[in-house]
C-alpha positions in Angstrom: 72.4 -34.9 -16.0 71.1 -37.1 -13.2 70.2 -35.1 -9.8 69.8 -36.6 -5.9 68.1 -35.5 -3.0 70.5 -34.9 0.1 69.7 -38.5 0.9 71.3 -39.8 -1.9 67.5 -40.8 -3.8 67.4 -40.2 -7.4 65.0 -37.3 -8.2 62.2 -37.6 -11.1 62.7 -35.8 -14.1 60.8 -32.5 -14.2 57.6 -32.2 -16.7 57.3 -29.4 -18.4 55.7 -28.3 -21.9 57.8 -28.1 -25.4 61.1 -27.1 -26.1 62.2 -26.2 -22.5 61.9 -29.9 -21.3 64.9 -30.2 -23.4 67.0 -28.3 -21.3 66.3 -30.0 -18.0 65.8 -34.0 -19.2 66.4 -36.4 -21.4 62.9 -37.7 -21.1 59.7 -37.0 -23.4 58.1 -34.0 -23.4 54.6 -34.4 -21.8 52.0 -31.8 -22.9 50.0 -29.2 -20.3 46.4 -30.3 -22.8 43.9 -32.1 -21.2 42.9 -34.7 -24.3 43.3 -37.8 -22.1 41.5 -40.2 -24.2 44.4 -40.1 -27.0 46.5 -43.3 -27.0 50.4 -42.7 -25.1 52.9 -44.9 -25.7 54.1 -47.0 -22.4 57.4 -44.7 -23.0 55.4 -41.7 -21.9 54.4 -43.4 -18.2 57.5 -44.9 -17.4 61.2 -43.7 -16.0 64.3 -44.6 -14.5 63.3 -46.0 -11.3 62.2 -49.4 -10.9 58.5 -49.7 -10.5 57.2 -51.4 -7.1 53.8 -53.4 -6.7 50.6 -51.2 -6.8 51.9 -48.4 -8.3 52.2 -47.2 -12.4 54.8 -44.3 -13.2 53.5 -41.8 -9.9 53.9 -41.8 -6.0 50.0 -41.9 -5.6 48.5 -46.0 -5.2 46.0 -46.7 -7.5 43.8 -49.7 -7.4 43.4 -50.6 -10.8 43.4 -49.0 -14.0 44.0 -45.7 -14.7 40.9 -44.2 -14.0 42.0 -40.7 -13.7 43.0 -40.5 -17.7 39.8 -42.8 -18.7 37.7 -40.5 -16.9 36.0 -37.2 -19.0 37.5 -33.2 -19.0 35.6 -32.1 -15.9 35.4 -35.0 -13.9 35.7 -34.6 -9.8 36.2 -37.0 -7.1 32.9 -38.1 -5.4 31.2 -35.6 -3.5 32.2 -32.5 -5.6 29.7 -31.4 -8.5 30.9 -32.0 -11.6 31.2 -28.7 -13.8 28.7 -29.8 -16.0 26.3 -29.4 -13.5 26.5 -25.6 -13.4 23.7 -23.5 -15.4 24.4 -23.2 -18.9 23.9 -19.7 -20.8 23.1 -17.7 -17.9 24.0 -16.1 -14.4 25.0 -18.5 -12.0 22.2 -19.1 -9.1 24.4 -17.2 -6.8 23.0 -15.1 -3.8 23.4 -11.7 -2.9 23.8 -9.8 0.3 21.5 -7.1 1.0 24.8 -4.9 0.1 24.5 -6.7 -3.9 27.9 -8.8 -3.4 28.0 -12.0 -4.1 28.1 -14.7 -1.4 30.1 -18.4 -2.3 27.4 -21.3 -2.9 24.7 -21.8 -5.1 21.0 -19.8 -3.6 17.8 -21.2 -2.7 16.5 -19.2 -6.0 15.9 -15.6 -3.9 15.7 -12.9 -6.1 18.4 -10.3 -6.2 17.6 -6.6 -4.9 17.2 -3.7 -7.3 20.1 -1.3 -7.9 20.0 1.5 -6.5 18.0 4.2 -8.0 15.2 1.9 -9.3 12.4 1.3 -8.4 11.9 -1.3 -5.5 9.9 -4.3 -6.3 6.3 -4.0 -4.7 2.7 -4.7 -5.4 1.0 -3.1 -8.4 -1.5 -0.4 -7.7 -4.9 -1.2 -8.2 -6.4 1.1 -10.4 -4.4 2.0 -13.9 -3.9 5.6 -15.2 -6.5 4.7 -17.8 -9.2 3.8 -15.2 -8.2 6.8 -13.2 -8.6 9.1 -16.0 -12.0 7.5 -16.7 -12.8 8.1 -12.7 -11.9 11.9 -13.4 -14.4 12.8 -16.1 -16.7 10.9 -14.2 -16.0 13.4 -11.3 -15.8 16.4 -13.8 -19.6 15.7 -14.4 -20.4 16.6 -10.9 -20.4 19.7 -9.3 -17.4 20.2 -6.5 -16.7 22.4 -4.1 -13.2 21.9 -4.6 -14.0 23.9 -7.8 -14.7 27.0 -6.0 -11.6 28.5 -6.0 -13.3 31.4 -7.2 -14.1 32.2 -3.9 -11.6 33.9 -1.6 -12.2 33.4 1.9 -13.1 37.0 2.2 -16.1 37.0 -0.3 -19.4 37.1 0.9 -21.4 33.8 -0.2 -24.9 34.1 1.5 -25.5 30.5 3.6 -28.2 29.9 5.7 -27.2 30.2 9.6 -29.2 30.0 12.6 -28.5 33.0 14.9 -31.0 31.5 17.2 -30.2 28.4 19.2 -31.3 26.2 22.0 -29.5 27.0 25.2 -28.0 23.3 25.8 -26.9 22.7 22.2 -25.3 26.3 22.8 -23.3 25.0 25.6 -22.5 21.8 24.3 -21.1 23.5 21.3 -18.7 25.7 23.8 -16.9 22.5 24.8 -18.2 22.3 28.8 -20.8 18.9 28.3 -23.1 16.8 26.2 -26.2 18.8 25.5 -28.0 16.0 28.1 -25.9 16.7 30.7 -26.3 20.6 29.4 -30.2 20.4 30.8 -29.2 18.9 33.8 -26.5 22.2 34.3 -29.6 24.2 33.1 -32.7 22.8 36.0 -29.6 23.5 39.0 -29.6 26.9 38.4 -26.0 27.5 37.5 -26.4 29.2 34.3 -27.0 32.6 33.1 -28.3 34.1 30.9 -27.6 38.5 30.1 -27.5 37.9 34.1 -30.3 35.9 34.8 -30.4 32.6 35.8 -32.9 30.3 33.1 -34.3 26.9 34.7 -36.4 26.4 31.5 -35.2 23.5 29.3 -35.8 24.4 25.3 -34.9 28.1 25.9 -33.5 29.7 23.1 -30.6 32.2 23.0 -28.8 34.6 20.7 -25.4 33.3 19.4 -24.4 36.9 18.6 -25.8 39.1 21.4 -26.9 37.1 24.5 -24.2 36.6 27.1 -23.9 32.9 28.4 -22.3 32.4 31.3 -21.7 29.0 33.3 -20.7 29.6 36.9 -20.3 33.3 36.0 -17.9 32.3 33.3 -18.8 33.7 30.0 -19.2 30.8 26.9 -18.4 31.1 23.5 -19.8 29.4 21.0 -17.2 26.7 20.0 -15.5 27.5 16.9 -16.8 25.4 13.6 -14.0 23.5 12.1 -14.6 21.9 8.5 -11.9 19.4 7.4 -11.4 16.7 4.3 -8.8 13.7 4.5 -7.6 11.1 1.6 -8.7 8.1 4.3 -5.8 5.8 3.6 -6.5 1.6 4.2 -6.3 0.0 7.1 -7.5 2.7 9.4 -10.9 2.1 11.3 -13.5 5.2 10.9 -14.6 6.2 14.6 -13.9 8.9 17.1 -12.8 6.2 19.5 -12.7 2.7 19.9 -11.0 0.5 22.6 -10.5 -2.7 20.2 -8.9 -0.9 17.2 -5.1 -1.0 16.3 -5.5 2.3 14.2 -8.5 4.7 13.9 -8.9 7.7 11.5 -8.5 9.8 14.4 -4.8 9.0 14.7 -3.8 10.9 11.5 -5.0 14.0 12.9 -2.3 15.0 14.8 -1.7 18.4 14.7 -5.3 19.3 14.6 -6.2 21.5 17.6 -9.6 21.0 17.7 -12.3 18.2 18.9 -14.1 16.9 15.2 -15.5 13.3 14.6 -15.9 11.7 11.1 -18.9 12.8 9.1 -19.8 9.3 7.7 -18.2 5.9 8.2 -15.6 4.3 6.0 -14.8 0.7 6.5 -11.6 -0.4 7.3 -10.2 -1.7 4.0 -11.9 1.4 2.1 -9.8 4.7 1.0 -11.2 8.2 -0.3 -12.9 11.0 0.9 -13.6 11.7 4.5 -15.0 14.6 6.5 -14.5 15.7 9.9 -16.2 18.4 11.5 -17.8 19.6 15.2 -20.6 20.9 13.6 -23.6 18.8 14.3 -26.0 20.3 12.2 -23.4 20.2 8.5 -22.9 16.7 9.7 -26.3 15.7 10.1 -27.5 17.1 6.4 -24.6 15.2 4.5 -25.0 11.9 6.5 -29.1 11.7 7.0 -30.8 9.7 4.0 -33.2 11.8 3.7 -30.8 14.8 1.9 -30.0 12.0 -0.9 -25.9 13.4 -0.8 -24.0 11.5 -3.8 -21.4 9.7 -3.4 -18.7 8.2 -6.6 -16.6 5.6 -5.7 -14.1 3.8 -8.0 -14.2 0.2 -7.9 -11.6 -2.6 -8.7 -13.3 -6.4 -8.9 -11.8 -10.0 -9.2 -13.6 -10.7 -12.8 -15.2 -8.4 -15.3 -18.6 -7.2 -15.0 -20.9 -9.1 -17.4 -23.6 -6.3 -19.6 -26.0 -8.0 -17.4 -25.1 -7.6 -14.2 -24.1 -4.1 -15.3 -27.9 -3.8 -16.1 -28.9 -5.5 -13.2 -27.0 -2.5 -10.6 -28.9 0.1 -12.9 -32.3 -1.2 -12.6 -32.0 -2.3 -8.9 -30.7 -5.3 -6.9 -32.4 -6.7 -3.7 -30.4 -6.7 -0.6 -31.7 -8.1 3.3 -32.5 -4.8 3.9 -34.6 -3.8 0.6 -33.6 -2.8 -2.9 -31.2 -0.7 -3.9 -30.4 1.5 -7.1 -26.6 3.3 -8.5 -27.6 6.2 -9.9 -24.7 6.0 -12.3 -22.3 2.9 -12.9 -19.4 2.9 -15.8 -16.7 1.1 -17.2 -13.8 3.9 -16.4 -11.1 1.4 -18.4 -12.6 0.4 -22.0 -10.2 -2.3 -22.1 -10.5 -4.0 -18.0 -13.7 -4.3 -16.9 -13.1 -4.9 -13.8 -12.3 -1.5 -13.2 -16.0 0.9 -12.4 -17.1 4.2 -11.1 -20.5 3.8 -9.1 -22.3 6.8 -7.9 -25.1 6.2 -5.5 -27.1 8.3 -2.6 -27.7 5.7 -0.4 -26.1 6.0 3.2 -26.7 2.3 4.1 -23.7 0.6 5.7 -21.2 -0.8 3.3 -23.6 -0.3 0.5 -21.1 -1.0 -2.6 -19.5 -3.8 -1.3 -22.9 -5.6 -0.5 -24.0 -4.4 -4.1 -21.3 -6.3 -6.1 -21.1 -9.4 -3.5 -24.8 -10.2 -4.2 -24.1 -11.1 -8.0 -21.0 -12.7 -7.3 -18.2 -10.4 -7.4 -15.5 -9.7 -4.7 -14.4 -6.2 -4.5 -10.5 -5.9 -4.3 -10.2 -2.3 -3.4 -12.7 0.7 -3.0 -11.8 4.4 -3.3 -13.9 7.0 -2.5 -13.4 10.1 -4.7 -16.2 12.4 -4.4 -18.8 13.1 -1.3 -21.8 15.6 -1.7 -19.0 17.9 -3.5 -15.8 17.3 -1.9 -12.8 15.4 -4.0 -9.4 14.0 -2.5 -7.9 16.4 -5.0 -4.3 17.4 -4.2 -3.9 15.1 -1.1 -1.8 12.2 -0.1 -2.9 9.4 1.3 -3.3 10.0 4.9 -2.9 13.8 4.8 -5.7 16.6 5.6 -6.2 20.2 4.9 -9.0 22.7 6.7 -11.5 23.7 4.0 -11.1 27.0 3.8 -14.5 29.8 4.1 -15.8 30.0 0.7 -16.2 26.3 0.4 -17.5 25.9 4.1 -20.2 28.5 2.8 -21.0 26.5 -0.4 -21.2 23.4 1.9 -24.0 25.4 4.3 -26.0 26.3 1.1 -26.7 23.1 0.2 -25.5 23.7 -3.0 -24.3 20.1 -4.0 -26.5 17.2 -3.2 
């Protein structure tokens, strides 16, 4: 049955798929499939209604053929990407908010976050658990005063102390000046002595039974403070310094007391650090003449060749003489690039200028031991007070 539009205009037939076209028109059934290359018949693109110039059996103009059925499954109008274009046999180079949803488009090829719970993406450390368990027995070979845990606080190690002690270092060491400025304190007549007034620089006092006094108030002798840090990179080693960002000195916060860095490490260097405000301890660890080991672990840009490695033994010249490691090992049997160098020497960056002469960059430097003190069971950037036992062990000299 034939159906109009309320102005009288002769509708199209309906086209629909199989047997139910046969309910609503006399016309073929045209197929839903997409095989457009199969030949119809004319009957299947014609109808009823007279056909008018520029169009063939639809109310869209065309200008020729029928391109739309010559053209492949897939095809889109100019400007779209064709579906063959997207990846094949893959994720689809979508990106991803920070939230992990998907955003519409195709990315610049950013890589998509973690999930949560693993691991973020980041740069690989540079030393492997291999290399740092050939660092350790390194270490274990040495004698450490981290080791003397066999010592409470409260035993009694014998160390060598001076009782006796020059009157300006006495007050320097109670916090009031410099020891030069200590003399000058000394020749005006404004300190005492068990109640007399010295004028004499280079007099010596008792730490233990003279009383000190500085404009009639009594001095103490300021209390020694021993302390070890894991050094982390980046920081600059000095007690102060206008034209650094960050100085070692800048971890310490919570430390009550005045110290300085025993030492130097440069900027880009981790590992073992000491602070202290005893002059003399810091003076017999630092001075070349007490030969104080120190290990460091090493990570280079290439391997070390056997010969170079014999070459760091024997002695390599540097602009300011020749220098000697005492020890040097591959600590990873299967990367030589990874070492453990012991040397004495206290010259300034020392193991850098060691490896640079034969050619080798250093990418990282750790610090691990120092005349008997380890970074053991602290994080980078963290510090702990040695305790009493190992300040004493320290004082006796016992680890070179």
């Amino acid at each position: 049955m034939e159906e109009y539009s309320k102005n009288g205009r002769k509708l199209r037939p309906r086209k629909t798929s199989g047997a139910a076209s046969a309910h609503r028109t006399e016309g073929p059934a045209y197929s839903t499939s997409r095989d457009f290359n199969r030949e119809r018949s004319p009957r299947e693109f014609s109808s009823d209604r007279p056909q008018r110039s520029g169009y063939q059996g639809s109310d869209r103009p065309h200008t020729g053929s029928r391109q739309g059925f010559d053209k492949p499954h897939g095809y889109q109008s100019q400007g779209h990407k064709p579906y063959g274009d997207r990846p094949q046999g893959g994720h689809s180079q979508r990106s991803f908010s920070g939230n992990g949803s998907r955003q519409g488009g195709f990315s610049s090829g950013a890589p998509r976050k973690g999930k949560p719970g693993r691991k973020p993406y980041g740069k690989k450390p540079e030393f492997s658990k291999a290399s740092q368990e050939g660092i350790d027995r390194m270490i274990s070979r040495r004698p450490q005063v981290s080791d003397s845990g066999r010592y409470s606080d409260n035993d009694h190690v014998p160390a060598p102390f001076r009782e006796e002690v020059r009157l300006n270092k006495f007050i320097a060491n109670s916090g009031v000046c410099s020891r030069r400025e200590a003399d000058t304190l000394i020749q005006a007549g404004v300190v005492t002595v068990n109640g007399e007034v010295v004028t004499e620089l280079g007099t010596k006092v008792n730490v233990y039974k003279d009383d000190v006094r500085f404009n009639g108030e009594r001095l103490r002798g300021e209390e020694k403070v021993y302390l070890v840090m894991n050094k982390p990179k980046g920081y600059v080693t000095t007690a102060s310094d206008p034209h650094a960002e960050k100085t070692v000195m800048d971890l310490l916060k919570g430390c009550q007391y005045r110290v300085f860095p025993v030492g130097r490490l440069d900027k880009n260097t981790t590992g073992v650090l000491m602070f202290t405000n005893d002059g003399e301890i810091a003076e017999r660890l630092t001075h070349p003449s007490y030969d104080k080991k120190k290990i460091y672990q090493v990570s280079l840009d290439k391997p070390l060749s056997e010969e170079d490695y014999s070459k760091i033994l024997a002695g390599v010249t540097l602009t300011d003489g020749e220098v000697a490691a005492d020890e040097l090992e591959y600590i990873d049997p299967e990367d030589h690039r990874k070492l453990g160098i012991e040397i004495h020497s206290g010259k300034n960056r020392i193991v850098r200028r060691i490896f640079e002469s034969l050619g080798y960059d250093v990418k990282a430097l750790d610090r691990v031991y120092f005349a008997g003190l380890t970074k053991k069971g602290l994080k980078k950037g963290e510090w702990r007070q040695l305790s009493e036992g190992e300040v004493n062990i320290l004082k006796m000299g016992a680890y070179v």
